[in-house]
C-alpha positions as CSV (number, residue, x, y, z in Angstrom):
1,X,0.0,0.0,0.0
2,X,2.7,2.2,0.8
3,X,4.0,1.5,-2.5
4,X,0.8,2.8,-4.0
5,X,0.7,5.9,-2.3
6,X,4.9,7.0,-3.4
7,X,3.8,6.0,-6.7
8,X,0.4,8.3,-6.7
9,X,2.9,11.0,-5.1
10,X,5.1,10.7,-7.9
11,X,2.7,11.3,-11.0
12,X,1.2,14.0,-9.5
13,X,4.6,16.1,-8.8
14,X,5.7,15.0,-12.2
15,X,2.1,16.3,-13.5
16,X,3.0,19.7,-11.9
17,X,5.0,21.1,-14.9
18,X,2.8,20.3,-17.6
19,X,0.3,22.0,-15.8
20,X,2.2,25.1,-15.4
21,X,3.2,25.1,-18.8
22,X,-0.2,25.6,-20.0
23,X,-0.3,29.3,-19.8
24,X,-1.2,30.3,-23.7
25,X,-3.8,29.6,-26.0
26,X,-4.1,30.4,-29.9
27,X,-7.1,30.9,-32.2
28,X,-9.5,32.1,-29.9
29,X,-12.8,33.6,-31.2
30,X,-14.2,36.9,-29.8
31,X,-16.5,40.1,-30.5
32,X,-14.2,43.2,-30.0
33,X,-16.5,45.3,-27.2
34,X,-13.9,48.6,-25.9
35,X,-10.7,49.3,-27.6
36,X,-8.2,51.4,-25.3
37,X,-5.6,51.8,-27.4
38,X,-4.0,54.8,-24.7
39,X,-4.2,52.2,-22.1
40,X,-3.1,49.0,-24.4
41,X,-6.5,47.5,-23.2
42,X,-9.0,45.5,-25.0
43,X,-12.3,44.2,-23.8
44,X,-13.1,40.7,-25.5
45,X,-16.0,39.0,-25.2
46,X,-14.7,35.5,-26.1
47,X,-15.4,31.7,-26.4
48,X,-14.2,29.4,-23.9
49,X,-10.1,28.7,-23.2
50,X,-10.4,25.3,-22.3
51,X,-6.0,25.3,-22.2
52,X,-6.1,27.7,-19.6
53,X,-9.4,26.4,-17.7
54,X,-11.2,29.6,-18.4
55,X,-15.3,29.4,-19.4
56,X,-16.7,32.1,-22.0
57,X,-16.7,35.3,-20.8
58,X,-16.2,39.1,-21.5
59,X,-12.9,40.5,-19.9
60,X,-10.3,43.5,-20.6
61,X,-6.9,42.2,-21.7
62,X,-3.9,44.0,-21.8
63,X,-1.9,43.9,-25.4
64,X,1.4,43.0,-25.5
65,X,1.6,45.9,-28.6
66,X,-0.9,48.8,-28.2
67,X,-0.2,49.1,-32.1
68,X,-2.4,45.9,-32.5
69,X,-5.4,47.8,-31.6
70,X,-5.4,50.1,-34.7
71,X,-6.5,47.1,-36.8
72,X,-9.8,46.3,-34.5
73,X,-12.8,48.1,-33.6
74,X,-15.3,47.6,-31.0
75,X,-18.2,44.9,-32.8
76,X,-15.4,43.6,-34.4
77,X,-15.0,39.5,-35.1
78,X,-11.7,38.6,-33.8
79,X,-9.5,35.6,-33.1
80,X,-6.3,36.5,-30.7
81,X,-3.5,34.9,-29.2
82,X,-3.1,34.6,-25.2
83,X,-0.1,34.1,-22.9
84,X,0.5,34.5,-19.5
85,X,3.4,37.7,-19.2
86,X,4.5,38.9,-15.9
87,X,2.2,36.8,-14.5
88,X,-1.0,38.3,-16.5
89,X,-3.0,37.5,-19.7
90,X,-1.8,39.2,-22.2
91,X,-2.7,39.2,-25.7
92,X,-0.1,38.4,-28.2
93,X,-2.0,38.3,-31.4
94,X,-5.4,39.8,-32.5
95,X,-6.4,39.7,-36.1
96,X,-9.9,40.3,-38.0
97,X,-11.8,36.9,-38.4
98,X,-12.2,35.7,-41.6
């Protein structure tokens, strides 16, 4: 039994990286509600991030780039790039849907 439990101990520690590692998504789709382009904010109201554990939902994002927000518009169809920088979301990528 003891056995068992080491062995349970182990997978989940050597679990613990790929779960950390999980901290960007790609190709998400979203409606552009509030650009802040003096702020480098944008409010998305996007689909679920099921790589980062997150449900749908309408949120303000930093941009990694404040320059990416002259292409979008609030009402806007959009499909952006996430990763976790400094410890925040950040969006990487944001580009018109097609």
């Amino acid at each position: 039994m003891k056995v068992l439990q080491g062995f349970a101990f182990f997978v989940m520690i050597a679990m613990v990286p790929a779960i950390a590692i999980a901290q960007s998504a790609s190709g998400i789709s979203a409606k552009v509600e509030k650009v802040d382009e003096s702020a480098g904010k944008v409010t998305l109201d996007h689909a679920a991030i099921p790589g980062l554990d997150m449900p749908a939902m309408t949120m303000v994002y930093k941009v990694q780039d404040s320059k990416m927000l002259k292409s979008v518009k609030s009402g806007d169809k959009v499909k952006f790039n996430i990763n976790k920088i400094n410890g925040q979301l950040t969006v990487t990528k944001i580009d018109k849907a097609k």
